[in-house]
KOLKOLKOL-499239 format. One line per field, with one value per atom (N, C-alpha, C): residue number from 1; residue in three letters; x, y, z. Coordinates in Angstrom, 2 decimals, padded with zeros to 5 digits. Layout:
<pts>
nr c(NUM, ...)
rest c(Ala, ...)
xx c(X, ...)
yy c(Y, ...)
zz c(Z, ...)
</pts>
This chain:
<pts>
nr c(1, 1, 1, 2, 2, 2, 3, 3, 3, 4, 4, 4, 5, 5, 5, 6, 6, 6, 7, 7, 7, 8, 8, 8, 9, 9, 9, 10, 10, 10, 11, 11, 11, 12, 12, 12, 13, 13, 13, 14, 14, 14, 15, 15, 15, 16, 16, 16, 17, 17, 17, 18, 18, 18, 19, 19, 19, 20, 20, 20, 21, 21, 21, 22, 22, 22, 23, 23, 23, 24, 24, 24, 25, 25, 25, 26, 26, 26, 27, 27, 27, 28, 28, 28, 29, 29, 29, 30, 30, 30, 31, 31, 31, 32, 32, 32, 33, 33, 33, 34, 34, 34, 35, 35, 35, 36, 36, 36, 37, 37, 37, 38, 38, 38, 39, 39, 39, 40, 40, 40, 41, 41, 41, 42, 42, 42, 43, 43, 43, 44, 44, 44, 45, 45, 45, 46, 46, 46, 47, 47, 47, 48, 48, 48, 49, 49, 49, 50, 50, 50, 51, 51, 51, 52, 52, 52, 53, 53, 53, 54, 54, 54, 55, 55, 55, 56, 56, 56, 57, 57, 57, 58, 58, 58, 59, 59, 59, 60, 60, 60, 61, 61, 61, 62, 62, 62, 63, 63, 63, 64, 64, 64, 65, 65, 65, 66, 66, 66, 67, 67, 67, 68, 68, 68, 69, 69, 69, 70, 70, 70, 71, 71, 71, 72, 72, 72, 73, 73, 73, 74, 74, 74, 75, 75, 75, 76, 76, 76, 77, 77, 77, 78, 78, 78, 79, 79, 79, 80, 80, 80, 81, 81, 81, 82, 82, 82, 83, 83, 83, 84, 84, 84, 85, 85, 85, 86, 86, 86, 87, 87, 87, 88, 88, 88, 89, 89, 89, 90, 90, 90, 91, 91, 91, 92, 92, 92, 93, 93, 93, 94, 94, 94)
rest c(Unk, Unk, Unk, Unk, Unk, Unk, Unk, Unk, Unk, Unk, Unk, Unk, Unk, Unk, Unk, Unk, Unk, Unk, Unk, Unk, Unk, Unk, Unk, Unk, Unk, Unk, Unk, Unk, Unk, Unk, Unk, Unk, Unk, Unk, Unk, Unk, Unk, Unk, Unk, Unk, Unk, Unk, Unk, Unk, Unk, Unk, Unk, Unk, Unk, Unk, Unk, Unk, Unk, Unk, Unk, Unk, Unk, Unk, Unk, Unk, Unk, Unk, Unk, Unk, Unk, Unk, Unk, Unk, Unk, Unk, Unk, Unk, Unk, Unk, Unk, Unk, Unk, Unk, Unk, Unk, Unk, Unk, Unk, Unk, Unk, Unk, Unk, Unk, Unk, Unk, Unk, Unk, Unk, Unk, Unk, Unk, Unk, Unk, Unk, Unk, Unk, Unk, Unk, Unk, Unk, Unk, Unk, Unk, Unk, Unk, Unk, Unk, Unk, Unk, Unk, Unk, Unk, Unk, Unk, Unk, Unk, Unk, Unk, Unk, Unk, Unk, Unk, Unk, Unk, Unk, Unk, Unk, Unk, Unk, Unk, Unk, Unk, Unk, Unk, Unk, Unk, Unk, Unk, Unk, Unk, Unk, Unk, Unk, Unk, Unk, Unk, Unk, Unk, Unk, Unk, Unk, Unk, Unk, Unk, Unk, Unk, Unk, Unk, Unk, Unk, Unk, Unk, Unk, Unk, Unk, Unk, Unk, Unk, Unk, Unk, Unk, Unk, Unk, Unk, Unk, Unk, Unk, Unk, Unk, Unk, Unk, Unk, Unk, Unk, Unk, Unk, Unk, Unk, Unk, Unk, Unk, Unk, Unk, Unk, Unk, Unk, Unk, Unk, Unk, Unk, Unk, Unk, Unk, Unk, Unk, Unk, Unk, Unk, Unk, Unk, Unk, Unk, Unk, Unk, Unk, Unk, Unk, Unk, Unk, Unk, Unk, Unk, Unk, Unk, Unk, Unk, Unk, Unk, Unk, Unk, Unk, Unk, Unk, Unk, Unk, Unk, Unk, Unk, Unk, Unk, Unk, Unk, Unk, Unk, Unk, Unk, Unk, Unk, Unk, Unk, Unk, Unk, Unk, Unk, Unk, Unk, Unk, Unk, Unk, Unk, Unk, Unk, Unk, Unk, Unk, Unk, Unk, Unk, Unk, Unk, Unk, Unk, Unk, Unk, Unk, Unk, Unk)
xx c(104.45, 103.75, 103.15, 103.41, 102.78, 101.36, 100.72, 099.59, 099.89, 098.83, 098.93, 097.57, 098.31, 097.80, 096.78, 095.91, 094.80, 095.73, 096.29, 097.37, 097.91, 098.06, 098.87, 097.92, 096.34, 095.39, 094.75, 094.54, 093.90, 094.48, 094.07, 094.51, 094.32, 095.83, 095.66, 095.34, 094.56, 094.27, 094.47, 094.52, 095.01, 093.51, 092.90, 091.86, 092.45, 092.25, 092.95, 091.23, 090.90, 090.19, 090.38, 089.28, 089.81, 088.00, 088.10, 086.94, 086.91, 086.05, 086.14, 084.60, 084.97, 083.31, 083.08, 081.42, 080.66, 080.70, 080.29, 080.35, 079.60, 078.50, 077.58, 078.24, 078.77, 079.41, 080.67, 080.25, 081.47, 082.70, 084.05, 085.31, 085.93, 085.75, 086.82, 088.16, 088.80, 090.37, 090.22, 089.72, 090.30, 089.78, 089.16, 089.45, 090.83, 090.85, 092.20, 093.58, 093.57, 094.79, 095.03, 093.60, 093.49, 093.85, 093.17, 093.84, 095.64, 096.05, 097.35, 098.53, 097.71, 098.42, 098.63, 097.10, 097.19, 097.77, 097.77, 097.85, 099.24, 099.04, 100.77, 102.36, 101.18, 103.20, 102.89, 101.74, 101.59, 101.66, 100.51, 100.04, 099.28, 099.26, 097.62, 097.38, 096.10, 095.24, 094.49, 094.29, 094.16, 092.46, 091.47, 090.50, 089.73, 090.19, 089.37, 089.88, 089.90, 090.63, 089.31, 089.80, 088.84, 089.76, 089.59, 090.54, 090.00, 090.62, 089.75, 090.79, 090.49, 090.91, 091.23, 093.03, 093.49, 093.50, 092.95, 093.31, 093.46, 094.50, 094.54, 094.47, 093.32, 093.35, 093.54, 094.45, 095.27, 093.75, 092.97, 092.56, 092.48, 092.50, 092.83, 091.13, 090.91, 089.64, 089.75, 088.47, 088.40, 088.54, 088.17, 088.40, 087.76, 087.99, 088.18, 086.97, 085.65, 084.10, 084.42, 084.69, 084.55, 085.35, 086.63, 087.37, 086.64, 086.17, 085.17, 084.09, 083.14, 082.05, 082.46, 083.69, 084.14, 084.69, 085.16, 085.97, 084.54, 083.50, 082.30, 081.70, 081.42, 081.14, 081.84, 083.09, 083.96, 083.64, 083.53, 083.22, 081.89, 080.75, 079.60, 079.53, 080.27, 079.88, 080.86, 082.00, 082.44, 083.60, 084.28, 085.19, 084.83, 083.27, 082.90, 081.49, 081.06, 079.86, 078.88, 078.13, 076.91, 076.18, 076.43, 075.49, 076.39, 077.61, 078.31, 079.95, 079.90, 081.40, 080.66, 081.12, 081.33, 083.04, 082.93, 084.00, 083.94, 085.49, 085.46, 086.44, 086.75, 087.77, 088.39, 089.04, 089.82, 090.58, 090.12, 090.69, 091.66, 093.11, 093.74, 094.28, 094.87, 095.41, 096.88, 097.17, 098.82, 099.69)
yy c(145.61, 144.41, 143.72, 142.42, 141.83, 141.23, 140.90, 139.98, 139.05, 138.30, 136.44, 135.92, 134.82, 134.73, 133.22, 133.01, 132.06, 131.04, 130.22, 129.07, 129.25, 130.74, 131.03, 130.80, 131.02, 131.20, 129.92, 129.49, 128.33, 127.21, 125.80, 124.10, 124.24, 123.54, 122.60, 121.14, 120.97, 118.98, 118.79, 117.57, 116.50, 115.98, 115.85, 115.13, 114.18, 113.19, 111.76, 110.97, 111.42, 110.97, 109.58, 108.42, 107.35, 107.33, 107.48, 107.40, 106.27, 105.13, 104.05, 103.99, 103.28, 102.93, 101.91, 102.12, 101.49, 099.47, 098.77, 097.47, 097.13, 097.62, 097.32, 098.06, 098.63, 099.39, 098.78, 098.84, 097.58, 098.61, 097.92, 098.75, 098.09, 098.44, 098.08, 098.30, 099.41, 099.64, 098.52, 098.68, 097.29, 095.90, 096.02, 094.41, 094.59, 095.47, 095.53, 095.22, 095.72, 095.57, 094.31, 093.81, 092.15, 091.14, 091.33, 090.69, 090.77, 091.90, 092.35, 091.18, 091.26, 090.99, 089.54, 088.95, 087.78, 087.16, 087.51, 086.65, 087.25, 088.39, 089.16, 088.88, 088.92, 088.95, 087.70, 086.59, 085.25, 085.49, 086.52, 086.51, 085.51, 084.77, 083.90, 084.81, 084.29, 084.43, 085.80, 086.66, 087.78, 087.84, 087.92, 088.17, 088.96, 089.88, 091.31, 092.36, 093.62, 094.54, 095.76, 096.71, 097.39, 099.20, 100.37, 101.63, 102.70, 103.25, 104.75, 105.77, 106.70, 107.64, 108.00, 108.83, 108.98, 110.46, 111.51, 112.85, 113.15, 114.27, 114.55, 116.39, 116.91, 118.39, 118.83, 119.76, 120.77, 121.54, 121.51, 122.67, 123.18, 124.45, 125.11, 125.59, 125.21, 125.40, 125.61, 125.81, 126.33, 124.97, 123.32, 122.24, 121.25, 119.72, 118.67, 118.29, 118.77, 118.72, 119.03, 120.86, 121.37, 120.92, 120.54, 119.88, 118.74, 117.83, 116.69, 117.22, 118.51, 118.91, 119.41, 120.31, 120.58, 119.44, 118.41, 117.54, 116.44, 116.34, 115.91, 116.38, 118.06, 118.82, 118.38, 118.26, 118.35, 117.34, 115.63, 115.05, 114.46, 115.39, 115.09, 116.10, 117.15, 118.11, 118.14, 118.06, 117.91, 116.27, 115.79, 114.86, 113.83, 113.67, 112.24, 111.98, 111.49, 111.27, 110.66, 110.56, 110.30, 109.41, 108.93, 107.98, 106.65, 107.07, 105.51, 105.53, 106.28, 106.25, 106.49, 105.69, 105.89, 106.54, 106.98, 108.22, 107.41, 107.47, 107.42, 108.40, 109.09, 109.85, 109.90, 110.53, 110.51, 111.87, 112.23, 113.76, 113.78, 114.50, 114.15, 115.55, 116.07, 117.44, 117.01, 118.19, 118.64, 118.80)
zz c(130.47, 130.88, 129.65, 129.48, 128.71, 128.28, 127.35, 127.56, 127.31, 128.41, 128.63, 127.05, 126.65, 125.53, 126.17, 125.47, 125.72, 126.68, 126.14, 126.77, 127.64, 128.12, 129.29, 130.10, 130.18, 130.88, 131.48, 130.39, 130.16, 130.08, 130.90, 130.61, 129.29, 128.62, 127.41, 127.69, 126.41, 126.28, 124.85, 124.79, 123.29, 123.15, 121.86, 121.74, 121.42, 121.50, 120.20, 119.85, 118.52, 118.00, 117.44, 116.70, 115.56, 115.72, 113.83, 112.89, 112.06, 112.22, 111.57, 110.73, 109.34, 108.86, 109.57, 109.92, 110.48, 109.48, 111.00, 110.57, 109.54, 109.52, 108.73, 106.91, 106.93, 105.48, 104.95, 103.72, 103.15, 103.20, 103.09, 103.16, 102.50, 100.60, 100.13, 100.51, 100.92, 100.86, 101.99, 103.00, 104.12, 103.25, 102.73, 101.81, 100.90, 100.00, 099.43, 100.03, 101.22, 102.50, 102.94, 103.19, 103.84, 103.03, 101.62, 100.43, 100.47, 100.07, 099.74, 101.23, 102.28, 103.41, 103.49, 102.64, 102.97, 101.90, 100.27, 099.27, 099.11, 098.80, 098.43, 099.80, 100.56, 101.32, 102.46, 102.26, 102.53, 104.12, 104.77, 106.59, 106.50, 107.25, 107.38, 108.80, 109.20, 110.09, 110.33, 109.35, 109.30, 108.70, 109.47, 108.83, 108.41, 109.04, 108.52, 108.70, 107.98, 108.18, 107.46, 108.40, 108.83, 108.33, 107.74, 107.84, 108.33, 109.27, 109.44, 109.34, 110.46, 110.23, 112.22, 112.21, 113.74, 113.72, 114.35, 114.30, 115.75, 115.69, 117.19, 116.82, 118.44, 118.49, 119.33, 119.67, 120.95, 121.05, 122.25, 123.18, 124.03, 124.29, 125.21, 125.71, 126.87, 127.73, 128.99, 129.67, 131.07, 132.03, 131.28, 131.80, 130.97, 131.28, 130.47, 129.97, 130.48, 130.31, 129.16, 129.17, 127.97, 126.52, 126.95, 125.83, 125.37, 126.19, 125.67, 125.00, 125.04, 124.74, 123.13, 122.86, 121.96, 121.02, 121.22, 120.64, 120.14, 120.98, 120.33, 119.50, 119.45, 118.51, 117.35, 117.33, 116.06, 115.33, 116.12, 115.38, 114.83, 115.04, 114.90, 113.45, 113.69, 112.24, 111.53, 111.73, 110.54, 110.48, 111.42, 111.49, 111.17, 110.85, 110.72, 109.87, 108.98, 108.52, 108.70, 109.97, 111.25, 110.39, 108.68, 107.96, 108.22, 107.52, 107.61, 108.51, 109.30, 110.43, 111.45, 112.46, 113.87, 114.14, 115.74, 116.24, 117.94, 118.38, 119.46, 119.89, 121.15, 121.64, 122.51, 122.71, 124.64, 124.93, 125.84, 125.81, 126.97, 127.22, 128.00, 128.51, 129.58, 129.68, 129.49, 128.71, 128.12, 130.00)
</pts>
């Protein structure tokens, strides 16, 4: 007889994170981009450009509370820097 490994047991979910600097914090690379877009390869109407960051995390939990509770954890301590990024998420079952 075998053992059932966590995943066998347990719902999987997808976090899909996106970490952006806050409005108030300047973002050179998204000025660099906006520039590049507008002067180098001639976009108009493009006014602001903004870069973050997309991560996605597989967990395996007892239910979607907890995947949300964990996936907040993550980005409060380490996924994100609570001075100048904001974090939004969406947690979904596999």
């Amino acid at each position: 007889m075998s053992r059932a490994s966590i995943s066998d047991v347990m719902p999987a979910y997808v976090a899909k994170i996106i970490v952006t600097v806050r409005k108030s914090i300047l973002d050179p690379q998204g000025k660099a981009i906006r520039h590049a877009l507008a002067e180098s390869l001639a976009m108009t109407g493009i006014e602001d450009v903004r870069l973050g960051k997309y991560i996605e995390m597989r967990i395996n939990g007892k239910d979607k509370k907890e995947a949300e509770r964990l996936t907040g954890q993550a980005c409060q301590k380490l996924l994100s820097n609570p001075v100048m990024e904001d974090y939004s998420f969406t947690v979904d079952e596999l």
